[in-house]
N, C-alpha and C positions, 0 to 999 in steps of 0.2 A: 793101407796095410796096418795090422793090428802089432804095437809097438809095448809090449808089457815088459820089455828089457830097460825102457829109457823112461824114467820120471818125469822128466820135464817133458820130453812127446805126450804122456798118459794124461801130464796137469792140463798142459793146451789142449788136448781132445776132451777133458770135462768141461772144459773153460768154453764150450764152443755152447754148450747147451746154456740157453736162458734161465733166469733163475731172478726169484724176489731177495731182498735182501732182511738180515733180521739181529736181533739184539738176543740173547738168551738168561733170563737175570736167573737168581735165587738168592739164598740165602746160607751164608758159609754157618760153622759148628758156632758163633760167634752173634751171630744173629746180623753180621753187617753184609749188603748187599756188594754181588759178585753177578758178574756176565762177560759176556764175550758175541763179538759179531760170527755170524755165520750164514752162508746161501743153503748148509745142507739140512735144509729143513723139508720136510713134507709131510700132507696128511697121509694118513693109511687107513681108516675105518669112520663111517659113520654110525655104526650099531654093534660093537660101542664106540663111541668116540674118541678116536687115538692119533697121532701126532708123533713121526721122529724129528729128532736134532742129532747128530753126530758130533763128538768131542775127542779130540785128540787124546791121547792115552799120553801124551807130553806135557799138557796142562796142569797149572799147580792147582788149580780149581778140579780137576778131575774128583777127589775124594770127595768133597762138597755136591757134585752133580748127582754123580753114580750113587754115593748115601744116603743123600737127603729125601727129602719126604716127598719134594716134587720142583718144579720149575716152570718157568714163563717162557712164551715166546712172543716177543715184540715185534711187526710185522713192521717196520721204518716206511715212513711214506716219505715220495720222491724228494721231498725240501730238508730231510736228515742226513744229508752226506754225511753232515760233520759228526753225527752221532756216530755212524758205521766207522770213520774213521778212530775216532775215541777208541771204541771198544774193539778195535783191532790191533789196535797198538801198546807196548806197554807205560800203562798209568799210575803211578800210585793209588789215584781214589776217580777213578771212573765215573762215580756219579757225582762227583764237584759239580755243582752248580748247575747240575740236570733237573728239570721239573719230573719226579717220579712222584708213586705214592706204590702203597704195599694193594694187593690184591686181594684178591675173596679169599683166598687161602694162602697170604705170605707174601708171594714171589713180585721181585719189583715189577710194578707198569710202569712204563714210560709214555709219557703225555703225547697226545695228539699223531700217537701210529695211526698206522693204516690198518692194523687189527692188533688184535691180543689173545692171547690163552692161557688162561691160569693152569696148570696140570697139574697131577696125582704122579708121581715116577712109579709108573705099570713095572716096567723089565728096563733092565740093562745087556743088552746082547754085545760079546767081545767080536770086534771084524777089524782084528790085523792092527794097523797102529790108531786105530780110534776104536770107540765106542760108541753105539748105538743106544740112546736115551729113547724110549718109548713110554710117552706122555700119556695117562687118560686126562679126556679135556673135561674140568670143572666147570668151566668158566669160563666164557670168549665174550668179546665184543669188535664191531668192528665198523669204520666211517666210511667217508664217502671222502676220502685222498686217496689218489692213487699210488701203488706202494714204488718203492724203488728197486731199479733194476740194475744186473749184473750180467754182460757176457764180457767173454776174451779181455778179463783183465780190466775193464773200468763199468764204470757204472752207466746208466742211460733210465731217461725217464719220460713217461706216456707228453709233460708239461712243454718239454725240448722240443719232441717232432710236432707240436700242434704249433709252437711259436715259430719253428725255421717254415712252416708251410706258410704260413702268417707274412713271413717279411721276406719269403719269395716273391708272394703276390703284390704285396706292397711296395714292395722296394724289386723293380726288375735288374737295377742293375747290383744287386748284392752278390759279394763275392764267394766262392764255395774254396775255403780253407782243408786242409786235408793232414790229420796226425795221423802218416803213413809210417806205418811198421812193419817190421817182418824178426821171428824171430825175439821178439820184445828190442828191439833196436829203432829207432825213428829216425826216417829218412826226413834230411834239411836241405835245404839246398846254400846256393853259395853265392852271393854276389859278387860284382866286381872290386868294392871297396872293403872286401874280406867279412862283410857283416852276414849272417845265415838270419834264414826267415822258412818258414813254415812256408810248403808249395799253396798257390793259392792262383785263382783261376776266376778272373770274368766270365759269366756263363747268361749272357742275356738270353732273358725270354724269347722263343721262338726259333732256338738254332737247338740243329740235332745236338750240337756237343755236351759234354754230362761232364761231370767230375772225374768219372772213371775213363774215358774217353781220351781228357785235355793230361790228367795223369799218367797216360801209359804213354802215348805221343813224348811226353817229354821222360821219361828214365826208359822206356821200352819196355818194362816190366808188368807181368798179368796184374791187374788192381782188382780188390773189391770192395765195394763203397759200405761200408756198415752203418750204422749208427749215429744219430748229434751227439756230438758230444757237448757244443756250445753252442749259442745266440748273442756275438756281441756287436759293439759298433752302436752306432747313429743313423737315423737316415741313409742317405745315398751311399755310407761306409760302412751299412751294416754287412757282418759277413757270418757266414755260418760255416759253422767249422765241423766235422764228418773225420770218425776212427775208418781206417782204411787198412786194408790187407793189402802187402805184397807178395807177387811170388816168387820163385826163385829165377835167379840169373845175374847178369852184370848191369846195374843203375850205369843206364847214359851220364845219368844230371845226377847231383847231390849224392852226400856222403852219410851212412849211416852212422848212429853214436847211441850208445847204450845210455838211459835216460839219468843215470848218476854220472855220467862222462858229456853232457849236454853242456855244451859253455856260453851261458845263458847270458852273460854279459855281452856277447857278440849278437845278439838277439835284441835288433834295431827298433820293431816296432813292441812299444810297452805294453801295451793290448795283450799282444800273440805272447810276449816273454809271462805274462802273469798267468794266459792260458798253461803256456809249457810248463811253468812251474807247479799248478794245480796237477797235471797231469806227472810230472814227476814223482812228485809226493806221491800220490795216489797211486802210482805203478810200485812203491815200495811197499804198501800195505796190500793191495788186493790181489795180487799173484795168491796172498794166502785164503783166500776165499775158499777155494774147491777143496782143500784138502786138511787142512790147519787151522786152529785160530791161533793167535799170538798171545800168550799172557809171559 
């Protein structure tokens, strides 16, 4: 059912579509370099060769985009979380300590993406509370990383599912860990000695049972398996750890908690508490991905 009354139903239904992730630099009235992270990029033409980015119409950079002569888009390859994170959060000086250089025509590169585009700013078309930047491309280059990705709120990358397929085979008894949400809330479970742990589930090679399976059995709730999120562990303790969907109804087992209300010191194994906390963090910056950047 089409929900254009409720914002936050509209953001989780863009949130569902895949998306690369990316850096967008220039160059403020000032000559110092300015960017911001964004997934709403895409091409539109190859004859002639054109390029949007969409920009919040609440950004203090807005005047510097929509004026300027033109801008970059930095295609972040999967090993850049940190970067994406940077430029979605507010910084003083964003390019502290970045390896950049200026491009064929200005606009910062940022070292070792997964592609780049130096542009011309063609149009600025107005849509509602952003703008619509429409690049002609100067100038692209592009490597052989693979870029990084974004659905439903965190990021996932091509490097994750070749390694969890890797220490499935290798390691058969690895455990399948599960950061089960519903609603942006993560469902924990609870022990007996009051300590909460991340559900997680023996699945040896050779038995029908799945993650989605050993998950619904234990809360009774619809599950669906998304994404790795992680590859950690040793040997025989490697576990792989899977974003997951719930659906609605009443959780048998474990208690939901919105990821700022997560009380992480009750979170026994240090492994799983340094995961949640990566994922913490990261649930407070990429909500803004579909729709906003943050400056």
């Amino acid at each position: 059912m089409l929900q254009t009354h409720d914002p936050r139903a509209l953001r989780d239904a863009f949130g569902a579509f895949m998306t690369g992730v990316a850096v967008v630099t220039a160059l403020d009235a000032q000559g110092r370099p300015i960017g911001f992270t964004a997934n709403s990029f895409a091409s539109v033409s190859l004859d002639p060769p054109l390029l949007l980015v969409c920009l919040a119409r609440s950004s203090r950079n807005l005047a510097a985009f929509s004026q300027g002569p033109g801008f970059a888009v930095n295609v972040l390859a999967e090993h850049q979380k940190d970067i994406s994170n940077r430029f979605a959060q507010p910084v003083q000086d964003r390019f502290a300590g970045l390896d950049w250089r200026a491009g064929p025509h200005g606009a910062p590169l940022i070292e070792t993406v997964a592609a780049w585009f130096d542009c011309a700013l063609e149009r600025v078309v107005e849509a509602g509370d952003h703008v619509i930047l429409l690049g002609r491309v100067q100038a692209f280059e592009h490597s052989a990383a693979n870029g990084l990705g974004y659905v439903r709120g965190s990021y996932f990358t091509p490097r994750l599912a070749e390694e969890a397929t890797r220490t499935a085979s290798a390691a058969p008894e690895a455990r399948a860990v599960a950061i089960a949400t519903r609603e942006d809330q993560v469902l924990l479970f609870e022990d007996s000695d009051g300590q909460l742990r991340l559900p997680a589930f023996d699945i040896p090679q050779g038995e029908d049972a799945t993650l989605a399976s050993r998950l619904r059995e234990a809360t009774e709730l619809p599950v669906v398996v998304g994404f790795v999120y992680a590859v950690c562990g040793h040997g025989r303790e490697r576990r792989i750890v899977y974003r997951c969907e719930l659906g609605t109804g009443v959780a048998t087992h474990g208690v939901f908690f919105a990821p700022e209300a997560i009380p992480l010191e009750r979170i026994g194994d240090e492994e799983m508490r340094g995961i949640l906390q990566q994922y913490v963090g990261e649930s407070a910056l990429l909500p803004q991905l579909p729709t906003r950047q943050a400056d």
